[in-house]
N, C-alpha and C positions, 0 to 999 in steps of 0.2 A: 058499268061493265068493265071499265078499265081498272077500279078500283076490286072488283072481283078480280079481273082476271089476277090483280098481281098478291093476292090477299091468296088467293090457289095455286100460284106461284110459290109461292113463300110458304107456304102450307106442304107440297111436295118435294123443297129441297130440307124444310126441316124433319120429313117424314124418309124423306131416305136415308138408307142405312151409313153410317159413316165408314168409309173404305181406309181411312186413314189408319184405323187402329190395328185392323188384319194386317196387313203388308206391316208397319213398325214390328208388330211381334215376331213376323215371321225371321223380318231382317233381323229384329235381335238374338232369336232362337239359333239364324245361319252367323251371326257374328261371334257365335260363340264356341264358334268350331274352332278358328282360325288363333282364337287367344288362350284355349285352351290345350290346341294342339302346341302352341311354343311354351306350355308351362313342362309340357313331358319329353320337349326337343333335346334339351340337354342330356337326361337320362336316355333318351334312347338313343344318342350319337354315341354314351359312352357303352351302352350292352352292345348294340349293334358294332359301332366302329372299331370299339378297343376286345370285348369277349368274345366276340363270335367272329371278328375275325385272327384274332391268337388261335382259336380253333380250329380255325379253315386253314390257318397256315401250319398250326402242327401237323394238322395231318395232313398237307403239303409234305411236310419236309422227313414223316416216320416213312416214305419211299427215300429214300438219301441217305448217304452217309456224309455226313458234314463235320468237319473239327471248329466249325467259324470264322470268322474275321474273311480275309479273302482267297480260303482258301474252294477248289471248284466243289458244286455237290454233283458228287458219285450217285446215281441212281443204281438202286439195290432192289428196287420191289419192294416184295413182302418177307424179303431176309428179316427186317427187321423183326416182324413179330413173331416167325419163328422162333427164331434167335431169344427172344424173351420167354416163350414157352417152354425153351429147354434150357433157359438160363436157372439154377440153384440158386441163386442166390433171390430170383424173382419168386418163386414156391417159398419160400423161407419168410419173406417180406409177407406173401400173402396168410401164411398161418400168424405168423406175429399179429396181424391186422384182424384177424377172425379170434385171438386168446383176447388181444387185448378189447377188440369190442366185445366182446362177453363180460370179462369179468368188471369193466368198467363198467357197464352200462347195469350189470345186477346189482353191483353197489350202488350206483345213484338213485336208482329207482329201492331199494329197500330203505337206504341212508335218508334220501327225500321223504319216503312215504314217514317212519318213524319220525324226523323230524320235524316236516308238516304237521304229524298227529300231536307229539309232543308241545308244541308251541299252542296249536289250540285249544291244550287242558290248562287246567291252572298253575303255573310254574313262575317260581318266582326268578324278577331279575327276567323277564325271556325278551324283551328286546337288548338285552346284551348277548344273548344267548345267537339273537338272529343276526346279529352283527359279527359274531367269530364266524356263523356258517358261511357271511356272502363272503367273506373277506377272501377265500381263493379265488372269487374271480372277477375282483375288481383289480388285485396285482397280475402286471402281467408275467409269460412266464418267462421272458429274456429277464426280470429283475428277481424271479424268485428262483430261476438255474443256480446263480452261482453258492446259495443256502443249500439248497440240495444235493449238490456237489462237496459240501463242506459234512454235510449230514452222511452220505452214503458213501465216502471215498474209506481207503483203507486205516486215516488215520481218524478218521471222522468222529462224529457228535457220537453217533449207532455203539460203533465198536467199543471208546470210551465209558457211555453206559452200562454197554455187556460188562464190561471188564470190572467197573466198578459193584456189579450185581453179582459178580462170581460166575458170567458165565461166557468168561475171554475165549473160551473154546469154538465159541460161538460169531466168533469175530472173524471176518475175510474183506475182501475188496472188493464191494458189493458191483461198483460198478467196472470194474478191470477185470472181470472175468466172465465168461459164456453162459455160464449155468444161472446166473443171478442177474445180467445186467438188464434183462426185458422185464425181472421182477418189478426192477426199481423201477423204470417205464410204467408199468402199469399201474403200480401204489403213486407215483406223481401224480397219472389221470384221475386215480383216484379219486385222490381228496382234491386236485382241482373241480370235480363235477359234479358232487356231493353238495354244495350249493347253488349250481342250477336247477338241478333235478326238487331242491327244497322250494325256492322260490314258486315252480311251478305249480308242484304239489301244495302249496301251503295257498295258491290263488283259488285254484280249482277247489280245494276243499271250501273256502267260505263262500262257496256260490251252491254248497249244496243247501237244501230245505232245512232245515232245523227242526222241524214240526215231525220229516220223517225218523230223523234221528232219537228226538222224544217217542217216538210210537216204537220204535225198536227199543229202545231202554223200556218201557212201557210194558213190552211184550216179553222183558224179560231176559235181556239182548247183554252179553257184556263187552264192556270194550274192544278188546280184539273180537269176535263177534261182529261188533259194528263196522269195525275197522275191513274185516273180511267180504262180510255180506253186502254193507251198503256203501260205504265209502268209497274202496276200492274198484267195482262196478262204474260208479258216476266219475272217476278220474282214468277211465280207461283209453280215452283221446290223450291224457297227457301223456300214457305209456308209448303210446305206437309213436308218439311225435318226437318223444326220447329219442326211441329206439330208430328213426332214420336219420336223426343228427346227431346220436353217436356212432354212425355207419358212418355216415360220412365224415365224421372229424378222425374216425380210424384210417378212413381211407387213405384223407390227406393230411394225417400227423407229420409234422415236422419239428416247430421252432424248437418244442422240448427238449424232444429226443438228439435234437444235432446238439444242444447245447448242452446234453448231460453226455452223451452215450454214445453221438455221432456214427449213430447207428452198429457198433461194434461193442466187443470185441469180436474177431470174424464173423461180421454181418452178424449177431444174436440178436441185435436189436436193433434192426434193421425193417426200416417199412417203406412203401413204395415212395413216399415222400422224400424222405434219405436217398434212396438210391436214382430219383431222378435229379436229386441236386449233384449228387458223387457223378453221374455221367454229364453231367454240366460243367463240369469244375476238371482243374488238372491237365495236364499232358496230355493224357490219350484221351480228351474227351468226345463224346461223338454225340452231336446234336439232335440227328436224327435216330439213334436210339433213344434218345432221351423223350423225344416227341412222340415216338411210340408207346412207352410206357404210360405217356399223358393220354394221350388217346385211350390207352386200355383201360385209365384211372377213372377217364371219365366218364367211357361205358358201362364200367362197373357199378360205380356211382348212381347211375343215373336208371339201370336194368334194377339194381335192389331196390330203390326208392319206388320205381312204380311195382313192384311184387309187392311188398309191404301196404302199400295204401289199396291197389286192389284188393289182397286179404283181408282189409280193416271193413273195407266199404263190401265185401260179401259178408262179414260177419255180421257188421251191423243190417245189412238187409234182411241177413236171414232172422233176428233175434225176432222181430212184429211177426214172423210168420208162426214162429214157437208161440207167441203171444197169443196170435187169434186161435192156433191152432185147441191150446190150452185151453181157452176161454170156451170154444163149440163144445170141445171134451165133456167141459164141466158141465157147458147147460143141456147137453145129451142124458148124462148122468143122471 
């Protein structure tokens, strides 16, 4: 009996289920909060501790008129963002910011697409070819300003050329004067983002099918054809992702433009970036306009990027409806 009993003993603690293994996973599963959490501590001491609170204190201090150092802050209200609403010189900054993302942003996206295409056919030498495009923006542009300055000043590379081609007539001080100095602004953005826009364009294109690309050659399809109909459709995520990162890099252009054009001559080229460093700097400057203007940059910023992506994401919703809608059509038919 004794030898039963411990034979069913030992038969019922090997028949129980082992508890040990539950509780380890779980403890591992909750250990894995705490070491994971200090992998993303540092990043978020610096968004939280350092971005969002330079925000909460700008716009702290766009109530104030402040000159800095230890001088008192003047409480003003909302003078300040009046004050920037009827400032000329802030409408001036905002059109500059709305030509130059235009016409920057249609040349990268044409210069991309064509050079994406291009690189994919057969051309000889095209990894030398892809190496002049990235090369704008791998230099940065504190090293490539003072070239550009050398190129567009009045005694410059430009004028030289004209003159030697017979057409000195044609030669001015591209960037010392009003009517030409945002040109030069804009052809710098240019050709610096003519090799992003390729990069991106030229990834997206080798992710398309190649099978349907033969069925369009197939069907009869020619290059631009392909280029139009099927290409350009499947790189349409790379358009709209352009297009709010060069909203936003118009928003907050600076380095360039201070080092060519320093936003002048009388404010011509001049964009919000310029003129919140010009109220930063100098004699009369005032901190709290300045922090207004920031505030304003970064609602602007932040109001076009969600318009933009909401219109991307009803486009794309609606296109499966055209689809099925199409498809009942047909089998009605």
């Amino acid at each position: 009996m004794r030898e039963r009993a411990a034979v069913t003993g030992t038969d019922r603690e090997q028949s129980r289920p082992s508890r040990a293994t539950g509780p380890r996973k779980r403890r591992g599963a909750s250990g894995l909060l705490p070491s994971g959490f200090m992998w993303i501590l540092p990043a978020l001491i610096i968004s939280v501790g350092l971005i969002y609170y330079s925000i909460a204190y700008s716009g702290f201090l766009s109530f104030f008129s402040w000159g800095g150092g230890r001088q008192h802050l003047k409480p003003v209200g909302l003078d300040n963002y009046t004050e920037i609403f009827s400032d000329p010189v802030f409408w001036m900054a905002i059109r500059n910011t709305v030509i130059y993302f235009v016409v920057v942003f249609t040349v990268q996206v044409i210069g991309g697409v064509l050079f994406a295409a291009a690189m994919h056919s057969r051309v000889i030498m095209a990894n030398v070819y892809k190496v002049i495009i990235v090369i704008p923006i791998v230099v940065a542009p504190a090293t490539m300003a003072p070239a550009h300055i050398q190129v567009w000043q009045s005694d410059g590379t430009l004028n030289r050329i004209l003159e030697a081609i017979g057409l000195g007539d044609l030669a001015q001080s591209w960037i010392g004067q009003s009517t030409t100095s945002l040109l030069v602004v804009i052809l710098v953005g240019c050709w610096g983002s003519i090799g992003f826009g390729f990069i991106l364009y030229f990834g997206a294109m080798t992710q398309i099918d190649p099978e349907m690309l033969e069925a369009g050659r197939i069907d009869g399809a020619g290059n631009f054809r392909i280029l139009f109909s099927l290409v350009l459709p499947n790189v349409r995520s790379i358009t709209i992702s352009l297009a709010i990162l060069n909203l936003i890099t118009a928003l907050k252009l600076f380095d360039s433009v201070w080092l060519i054009t320093q936003g002048g001559p009388a404010h011509s080229s001049e964009f919000l970036g310029t003129m919140i460093y010009s109220e930063t700097s100098g004699a009369s400057r005032d901190l709290g306009y300045a922090s207004a203007l920031s505030i304003i940059l970064m609602l602007i910023a932040v109001a076009t990027s969600i318009i933009v992506q909401r219109s991307s994401r009803e486009r794309a919703a609606a296109r499966p409806r055209r689809g099925r809608r199409a498809v009942s059509e047909e089998r009605n038919v």
